[in-house]
Structures are given as structure tokens and as C-alpha cells.
C-alpha positions as CSV (number, residue, x, y, z in Angstrom):
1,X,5.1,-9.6,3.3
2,X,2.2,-9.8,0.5
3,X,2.9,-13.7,0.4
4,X,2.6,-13.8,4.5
5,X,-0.5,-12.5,4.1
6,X,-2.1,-14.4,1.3
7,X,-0.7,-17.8,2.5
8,X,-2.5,-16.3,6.6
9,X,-6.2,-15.8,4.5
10,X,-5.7,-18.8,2.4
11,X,-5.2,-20.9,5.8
12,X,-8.2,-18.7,7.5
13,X,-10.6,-19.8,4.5
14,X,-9.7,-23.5,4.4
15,X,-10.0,-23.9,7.9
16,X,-13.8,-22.1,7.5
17,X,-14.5,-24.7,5.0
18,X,-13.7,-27.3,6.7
19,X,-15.2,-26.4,10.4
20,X,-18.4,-25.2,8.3
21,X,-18.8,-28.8,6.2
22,X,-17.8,-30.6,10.4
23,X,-20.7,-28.4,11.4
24,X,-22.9,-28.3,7.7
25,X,-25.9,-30.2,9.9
26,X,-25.9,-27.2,12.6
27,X,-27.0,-24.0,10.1
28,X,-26.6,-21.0,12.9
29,X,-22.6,-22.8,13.6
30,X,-21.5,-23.2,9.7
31,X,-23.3,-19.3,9.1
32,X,-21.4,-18.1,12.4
33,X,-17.9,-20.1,11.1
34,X,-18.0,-18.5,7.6
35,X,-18.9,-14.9,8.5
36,X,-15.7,-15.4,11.4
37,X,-13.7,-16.7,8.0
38,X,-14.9,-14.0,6.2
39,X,-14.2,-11.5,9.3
40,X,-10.6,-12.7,9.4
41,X,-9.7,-12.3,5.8
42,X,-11.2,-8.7,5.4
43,X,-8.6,-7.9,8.6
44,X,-5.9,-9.6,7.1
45,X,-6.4,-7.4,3.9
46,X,-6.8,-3.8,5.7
47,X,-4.0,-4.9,7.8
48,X,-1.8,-5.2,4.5
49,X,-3.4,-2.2,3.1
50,X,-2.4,-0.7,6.2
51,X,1.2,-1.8,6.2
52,X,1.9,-0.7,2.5
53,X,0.9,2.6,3.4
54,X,3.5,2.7,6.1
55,X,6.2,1.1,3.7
56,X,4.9,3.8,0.5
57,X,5.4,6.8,3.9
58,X,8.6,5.6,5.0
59,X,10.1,5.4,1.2
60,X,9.0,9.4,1.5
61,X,10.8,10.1,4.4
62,X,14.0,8.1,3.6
63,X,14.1,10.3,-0.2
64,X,13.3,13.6,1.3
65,X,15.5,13.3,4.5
66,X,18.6,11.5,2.4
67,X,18.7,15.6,0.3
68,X,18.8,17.2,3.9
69,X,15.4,18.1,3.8
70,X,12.2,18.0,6.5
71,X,8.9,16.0,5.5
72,X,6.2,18.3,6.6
73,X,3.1,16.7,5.2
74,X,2.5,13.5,3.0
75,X,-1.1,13.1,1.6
76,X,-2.6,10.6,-0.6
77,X,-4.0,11.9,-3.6
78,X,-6.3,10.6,-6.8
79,X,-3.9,10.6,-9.7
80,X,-5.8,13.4,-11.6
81,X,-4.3,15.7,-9.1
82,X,-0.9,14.5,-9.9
83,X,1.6,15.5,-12.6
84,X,1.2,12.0,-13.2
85,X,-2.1,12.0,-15.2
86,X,-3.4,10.7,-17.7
87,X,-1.1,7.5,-16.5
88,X,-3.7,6.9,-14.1
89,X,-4.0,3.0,-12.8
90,X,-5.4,1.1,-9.6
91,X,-2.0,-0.5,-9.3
92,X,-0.3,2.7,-8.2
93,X,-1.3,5.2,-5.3
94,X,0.0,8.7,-5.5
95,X,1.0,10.9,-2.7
96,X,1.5,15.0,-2.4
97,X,4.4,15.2,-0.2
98,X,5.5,18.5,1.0
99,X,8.6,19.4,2.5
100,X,11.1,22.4,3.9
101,X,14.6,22.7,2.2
102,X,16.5,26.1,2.9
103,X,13.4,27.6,4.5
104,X,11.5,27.1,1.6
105,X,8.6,25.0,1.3
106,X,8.6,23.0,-1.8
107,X,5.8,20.4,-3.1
108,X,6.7,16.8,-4.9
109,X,5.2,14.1,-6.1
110,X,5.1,10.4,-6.0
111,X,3.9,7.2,-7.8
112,X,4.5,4.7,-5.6
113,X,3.8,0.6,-6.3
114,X,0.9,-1.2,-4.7
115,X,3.4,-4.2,-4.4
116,X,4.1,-5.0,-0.7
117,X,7.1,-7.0,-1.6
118,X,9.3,-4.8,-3.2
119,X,8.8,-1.2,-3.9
120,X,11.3,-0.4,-6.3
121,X,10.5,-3.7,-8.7
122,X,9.4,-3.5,-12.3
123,X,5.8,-4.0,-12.2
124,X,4.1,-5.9,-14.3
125,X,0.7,-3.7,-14.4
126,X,0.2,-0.3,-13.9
127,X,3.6,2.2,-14.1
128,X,6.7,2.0,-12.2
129,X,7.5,3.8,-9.4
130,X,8.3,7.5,-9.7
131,X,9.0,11.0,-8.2
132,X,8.6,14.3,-9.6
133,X,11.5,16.9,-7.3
134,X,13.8,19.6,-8.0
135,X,16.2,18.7,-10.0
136,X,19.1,18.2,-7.1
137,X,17.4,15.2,-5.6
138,X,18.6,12.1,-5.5
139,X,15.8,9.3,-5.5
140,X,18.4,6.4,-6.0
141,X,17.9,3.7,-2.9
């Protein structure tokens, strides 16, 4: 998914370079081609923002549900409110998910990988992924 969207802006800013050098001797057309290149990129990257997001919410749902328990709220947090801190990076995001198991409402935690392609991989920066439960969950996938 990550390489669909890096190989969509990387065809998005060659194709502004070359319309904006076709139309270098019209200044108001090569300014109005690059800020469209520039347009399209920035979407392509909150629209893969976006879809990690989902993929990092789903992963929540399919943990929590799998021990017979109900999501109620998942909320993404800075890492210094986290059980996680001090191992703090900008390659992780960290969520507060709470949930209902035997009409109790319980609070975990999750380090989760900013790597579109795989969420369970080995990362090469930042930490691996993670959850902090009770001790009965299983966070196998």
C-alpha cells in the first residue's frame, strides 16, 4: 500500500516537471502545474496517513474482539501519556483504547507501527509493535 502510494506521487511530480519545463516560457502555466503537482502529492500523503490510521484501528478491534470483548473508545495519544514512555519515537503512534469485558471497563494500550505495509514487521526505526492488556489476552495475529 505504502509503495502504491509512493510510486502515485513519484509519477504526479515527474509529470509536473515535465508539463512545467513544456510550459517553462508561460510563467502563470508552469507556477499553476507545480502548485497542482504539489496539490496532488500532499493528498496522496494525508490519504495514506489516513488509511494507516484505519489499518492501526482495525488491528484494535480485531485484538480486543478476538478475547470476547467490546471496543468502546480508541484514541490517539502522545507517547508521554503511555506506559510506553520514555520509548518515545516519530515512527510509532500510540493509542488509548478502552474496552468492556464482563461489564467492566478496562483501559490498554498500544504501540502501533507507522509502516503501511505490514503492521506486525520488525521495524527498522523506532520500536516494534506492542500492547499493554490484562494478562489473559491474546495479541497473537
Amino acid at each position: 500500500m505504502a509503495t502504491f502510494f509512493f510510486v502515485m506521487c513519484a509519477v504526479v511530480l515527474f509529470a509536473t516537471i515535465i508539463l512545467a519545463l513544456i510550459f517553462r516560457n508561460k510563467n502563470n502555466a508552469s507556477l499553476g502545474i507545480i502548485l497542482g503537482g504539489i496539490a496532488i502529492c500532499t493528498l496522496l500523503f494525508y490519504l495514506a496517513d489516513w488509511g494507516l490510521s484505519n489499518q492501526h484501528k482495525d488491528e484494535i478491534n480485531r485484538v480486543i474482539t478476538k478475547n470476547r470483548a467490546t471496543v468502546i473508545g480508541i484514541d490517539a495519544v502522545d507517547a508521554r501519556e503511555t506506559p510506553f514512555f520514555p520509548e518515545d519515537s516519530k515512527y510509532n503512534r500510540y493509542y488509548k483504547v478502552t474496552f468492556e469485558l464482563n461489564n467492566k471497563k478496562l483501559i490498554g494500550w498500544y504501540r502501533a507501527l507507522n509502516s503501511i505495509n505490514d503492521l506486525h514487521s520488525t521495524p527498522t526505526k523506532g520500536y516494534p509493535e506492542k500492547w499493554i492488556l490484562p494478562d489473559s489476552f491474546d495479541t497473537s495475529y
